[in-house]
VOGUGU-665508 format. One record per residue (C-alpha): residue number from 1; residue in one letter; x, y, z. Coordinates in pm, whole numbers. Each point is the difference from the previous one (the first is absolute). Layout:
// VOGUGU-665508
[atom NUM A [X Y Z]]
...
END
This chain:
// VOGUGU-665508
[atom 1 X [0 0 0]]
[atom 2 X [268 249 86]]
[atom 3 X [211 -98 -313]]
[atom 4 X [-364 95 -208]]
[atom 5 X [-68 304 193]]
[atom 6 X [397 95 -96]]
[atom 7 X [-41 -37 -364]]
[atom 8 X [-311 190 -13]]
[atom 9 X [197 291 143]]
[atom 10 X [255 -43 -214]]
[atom 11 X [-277 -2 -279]]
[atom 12 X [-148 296 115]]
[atom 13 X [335 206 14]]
[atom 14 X [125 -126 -321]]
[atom 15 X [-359 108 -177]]
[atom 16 X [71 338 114]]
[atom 17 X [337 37 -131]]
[atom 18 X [-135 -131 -319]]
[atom 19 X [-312 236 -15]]
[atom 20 X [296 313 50]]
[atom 21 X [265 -185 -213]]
[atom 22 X [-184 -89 -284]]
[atom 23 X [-80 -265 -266]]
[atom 24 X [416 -34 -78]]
[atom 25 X [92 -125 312]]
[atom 26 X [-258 -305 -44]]
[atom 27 X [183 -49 -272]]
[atom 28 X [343 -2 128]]
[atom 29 X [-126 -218 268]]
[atom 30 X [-106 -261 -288]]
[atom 31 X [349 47 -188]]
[atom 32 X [157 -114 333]]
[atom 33 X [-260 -266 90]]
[atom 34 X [154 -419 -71]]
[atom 35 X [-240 -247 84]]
[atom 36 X [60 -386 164]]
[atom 37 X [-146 -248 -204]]
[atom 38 X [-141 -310 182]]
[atom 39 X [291 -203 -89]]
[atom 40 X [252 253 161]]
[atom 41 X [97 169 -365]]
[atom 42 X [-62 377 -22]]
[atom 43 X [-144 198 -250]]
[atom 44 X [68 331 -138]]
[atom 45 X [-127 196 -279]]
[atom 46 X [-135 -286 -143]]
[atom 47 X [278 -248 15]]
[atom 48 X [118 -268 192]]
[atom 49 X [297 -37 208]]
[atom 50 X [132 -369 127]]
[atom 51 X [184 -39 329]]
[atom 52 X [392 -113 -82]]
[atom 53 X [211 -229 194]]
[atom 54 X [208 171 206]]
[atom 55 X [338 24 -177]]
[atom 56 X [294 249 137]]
[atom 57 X [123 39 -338]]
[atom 58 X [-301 190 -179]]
[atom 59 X [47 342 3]]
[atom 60 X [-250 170 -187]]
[atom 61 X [54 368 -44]]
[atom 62 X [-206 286 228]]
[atom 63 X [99 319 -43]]
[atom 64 X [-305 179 -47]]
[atom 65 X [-221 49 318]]
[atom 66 X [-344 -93 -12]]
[atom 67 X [-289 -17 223]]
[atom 68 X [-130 -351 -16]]
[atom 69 X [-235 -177 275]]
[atom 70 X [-149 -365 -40]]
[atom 71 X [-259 -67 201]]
[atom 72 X [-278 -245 45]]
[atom 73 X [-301 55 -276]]
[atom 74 X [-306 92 266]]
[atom 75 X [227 275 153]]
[atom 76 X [-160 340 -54]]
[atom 77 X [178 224 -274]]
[atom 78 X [75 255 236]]
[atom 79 X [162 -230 253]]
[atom 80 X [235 -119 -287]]
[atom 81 X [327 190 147]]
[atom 82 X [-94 -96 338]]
[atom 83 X [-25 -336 17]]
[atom 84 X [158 -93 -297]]
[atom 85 X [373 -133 -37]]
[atom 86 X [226 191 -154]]
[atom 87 X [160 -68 -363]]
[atom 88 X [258 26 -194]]
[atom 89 X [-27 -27 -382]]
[atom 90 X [291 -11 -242]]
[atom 91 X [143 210 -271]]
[atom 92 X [-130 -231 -251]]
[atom 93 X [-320 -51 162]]
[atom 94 X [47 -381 4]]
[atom 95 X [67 -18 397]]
[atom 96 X [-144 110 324]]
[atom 97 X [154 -63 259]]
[atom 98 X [-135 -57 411]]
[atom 99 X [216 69 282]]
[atom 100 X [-109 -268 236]]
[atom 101 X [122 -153 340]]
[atom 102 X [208 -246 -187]]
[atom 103 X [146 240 -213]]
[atom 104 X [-149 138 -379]]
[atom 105 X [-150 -167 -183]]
[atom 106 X [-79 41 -334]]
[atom 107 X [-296 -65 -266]]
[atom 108 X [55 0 -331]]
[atom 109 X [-288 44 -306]]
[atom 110 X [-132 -277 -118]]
[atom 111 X [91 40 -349]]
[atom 112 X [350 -43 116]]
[atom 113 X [31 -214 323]]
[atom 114 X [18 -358 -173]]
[atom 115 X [332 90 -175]]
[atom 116 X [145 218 351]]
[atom 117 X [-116 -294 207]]
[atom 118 X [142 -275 -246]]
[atom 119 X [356 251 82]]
[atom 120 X [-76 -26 393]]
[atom 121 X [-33 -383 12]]
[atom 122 X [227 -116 -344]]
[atom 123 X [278 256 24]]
[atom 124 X [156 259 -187]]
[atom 125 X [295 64 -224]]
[atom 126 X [192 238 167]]
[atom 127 X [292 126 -172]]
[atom 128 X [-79 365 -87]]
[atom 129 X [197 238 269]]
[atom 130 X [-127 342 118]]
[atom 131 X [-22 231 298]]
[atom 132 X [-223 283 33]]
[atom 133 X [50 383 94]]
[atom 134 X [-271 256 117]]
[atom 135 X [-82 258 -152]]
[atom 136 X [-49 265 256]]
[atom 137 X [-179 275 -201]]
[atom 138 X [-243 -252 -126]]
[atom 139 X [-9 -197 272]]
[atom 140 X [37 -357 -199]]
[atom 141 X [264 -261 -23]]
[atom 142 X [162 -32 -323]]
[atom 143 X [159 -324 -96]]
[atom 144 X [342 6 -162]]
[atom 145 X [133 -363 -168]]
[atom 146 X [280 -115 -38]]
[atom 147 X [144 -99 -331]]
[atom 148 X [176 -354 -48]]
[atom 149 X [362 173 12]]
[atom 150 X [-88 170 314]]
[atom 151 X [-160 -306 169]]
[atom 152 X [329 -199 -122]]
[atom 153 X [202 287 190]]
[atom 154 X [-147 -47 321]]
[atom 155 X [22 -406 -14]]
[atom 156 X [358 26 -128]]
[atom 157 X [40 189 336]]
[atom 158 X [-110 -246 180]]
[atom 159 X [172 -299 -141]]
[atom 160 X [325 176 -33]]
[atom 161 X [67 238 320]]
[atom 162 X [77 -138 351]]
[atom 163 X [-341 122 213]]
[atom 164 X [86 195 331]]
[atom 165 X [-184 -129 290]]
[atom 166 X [-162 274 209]]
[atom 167 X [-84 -98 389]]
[atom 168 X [-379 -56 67]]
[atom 169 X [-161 331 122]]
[atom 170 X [311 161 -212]]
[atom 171 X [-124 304 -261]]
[atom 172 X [172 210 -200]]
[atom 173 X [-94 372 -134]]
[atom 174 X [-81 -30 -349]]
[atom 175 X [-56 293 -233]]
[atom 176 X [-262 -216 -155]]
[atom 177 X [-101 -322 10]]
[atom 178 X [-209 -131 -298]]
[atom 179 X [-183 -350 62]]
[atom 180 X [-6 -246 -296]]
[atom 181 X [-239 -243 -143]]
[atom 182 X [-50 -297 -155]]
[atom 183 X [-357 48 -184]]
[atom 184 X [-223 -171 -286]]
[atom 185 X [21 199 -310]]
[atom 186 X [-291 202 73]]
[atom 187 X [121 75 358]]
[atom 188 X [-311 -148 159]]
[atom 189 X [233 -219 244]]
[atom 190 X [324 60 103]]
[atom 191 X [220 -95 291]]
[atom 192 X [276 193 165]]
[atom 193 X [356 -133 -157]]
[atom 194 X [260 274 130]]
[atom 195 X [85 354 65]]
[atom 196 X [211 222 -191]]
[atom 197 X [144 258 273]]
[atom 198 X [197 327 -57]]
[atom 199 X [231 132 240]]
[atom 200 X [235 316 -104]]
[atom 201 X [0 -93 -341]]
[atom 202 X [95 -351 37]]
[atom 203 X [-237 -298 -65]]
[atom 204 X [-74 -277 158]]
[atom 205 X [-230 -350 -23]]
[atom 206 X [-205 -106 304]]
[atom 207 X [-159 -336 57]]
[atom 208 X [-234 -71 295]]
[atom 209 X [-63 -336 149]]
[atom 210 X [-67 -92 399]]
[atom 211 X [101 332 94]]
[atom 212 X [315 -4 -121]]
[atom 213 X [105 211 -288]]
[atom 214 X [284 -32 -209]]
[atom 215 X [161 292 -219]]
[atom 216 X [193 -42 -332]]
[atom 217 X [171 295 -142]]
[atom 218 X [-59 55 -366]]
[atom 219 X [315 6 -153]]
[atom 220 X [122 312 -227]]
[atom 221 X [-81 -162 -347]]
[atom 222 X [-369 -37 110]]
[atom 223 X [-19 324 148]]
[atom 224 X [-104 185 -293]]
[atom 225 X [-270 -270 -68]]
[atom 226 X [-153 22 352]]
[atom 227 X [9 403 -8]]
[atom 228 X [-229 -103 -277]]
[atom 229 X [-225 -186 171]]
[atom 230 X [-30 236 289]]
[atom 231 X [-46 322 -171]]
[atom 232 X [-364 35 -31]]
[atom 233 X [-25 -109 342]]
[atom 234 X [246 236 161]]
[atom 235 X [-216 285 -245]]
[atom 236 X [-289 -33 169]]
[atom 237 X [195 37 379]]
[atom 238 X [236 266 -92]]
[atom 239 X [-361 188 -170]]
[atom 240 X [-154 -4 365]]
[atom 241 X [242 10 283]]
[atom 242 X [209 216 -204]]
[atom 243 X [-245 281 57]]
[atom 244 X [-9 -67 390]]
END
């Protein structure tokens, strides 16, 4: 009774707002307004978006902010922001994603989740390498990959160079530190490989693994090459803190 009387007076405040807002606001409301089906899917604007296994390498892109709520179908449209749950959708418009108690998850349309889920469970080629920069005046990441020659530079580090072990809990004061990926061609997946760091004008490769990292110094005939590969990186720094 007390959970009907407080919906009615949410109701009747809302209605009031609506009567001084106007007609567009109803209509915002709708824009933001996803909808549960009875088999847990959700449905915006018409289509139909599938719930994804949860997989730590999909990383659909969200860099524009919208105002998304999914909520259960007999929910008043006025309550939509207020009892809804709050979504993400992506760039493409082929994701939303659900920040849940076990972590996001994500839905994907239906017109493409048999071939994403077929990636999640089957696997993925992975041998497309990448890291992304953000773009501060936009405010969206921009991807950067790598070509063959450049990826060969950084595993011809590895293999050749004899990796300094740093202590656990041990950190060093990069200039920049730019985070590499492994991803499928069309950078849907990706998983981190290693860093490419940049300390007073010498470079250095990073690798991670049980907390201990281990640093190989690029040598001076891959220098030039890895200048390269940081450059539109180190761009997009030296554009923002540079006028702090």
């Amino acid at each position: 009774m007390k959970k009907a009387r407080r919906i009615l007076c949410l109701m009747a405040v809302l209605a009031l707002c609506l009567s001084l807002c106007g007609c567009s606001m109803l209509e915002d409301v709708r824009a933001s307004r996803a909808v549960y089906t009875k088999d847990g899917e959700i449905e915006l604007n018409g289509a139909l978006y599938k719930l994804l296994p949860q997989c730590e390498e999909l990383t659909p892109t969200f860099s524009e902010y919208t105002e998304l709520y999914a909520v259960e179908s007999e929910v008043p449209l006025l309550l939509t922001s207020m009892m809804g749950d709050y979504l993400d959708i992506s760039d493409d418009g082929v994701f939303l994603s659900n920040y849940m108690d076990v972590g996001t998850v994500y839905y994907c349309r239906a017109d493409a989740y048999d071939a994403v889920y077929d990636r999640i469970v089957n696997g993925y080629e992975a041998d497309t390498c990448a890291y992304w920069s953000y773009d501060f005046n936009t405010g969206k990441e921009i991807s950067t990959v790598l070509t063959r020659q450049q990826l060969d530079a950084v595993w011809q580090v590895l293999e050749t160079q004899e990796p300094q072990i740093m202590p656990a809990g041990a950190s060093m004061r990069w200039d920049y530190r730019i985070y590499l990926y492994m991803c499928s061609d069309d950078l849907l997946f990706r998983t981190p490989m290693v860093d490419i760091c940049v300390a007073s004008g010498l470079y250095y490769v990073v690798a991670e693994a049980n907390g201990v990292s281990a640093m190989y110094s690029v040598p001076a005939e891959l220098v030039t090459t890895f200048v390269q590969i940081a450059q539109e990186y180190m761009q997009y720094e030296d554009a923002y803190y540079g006028e702090w």
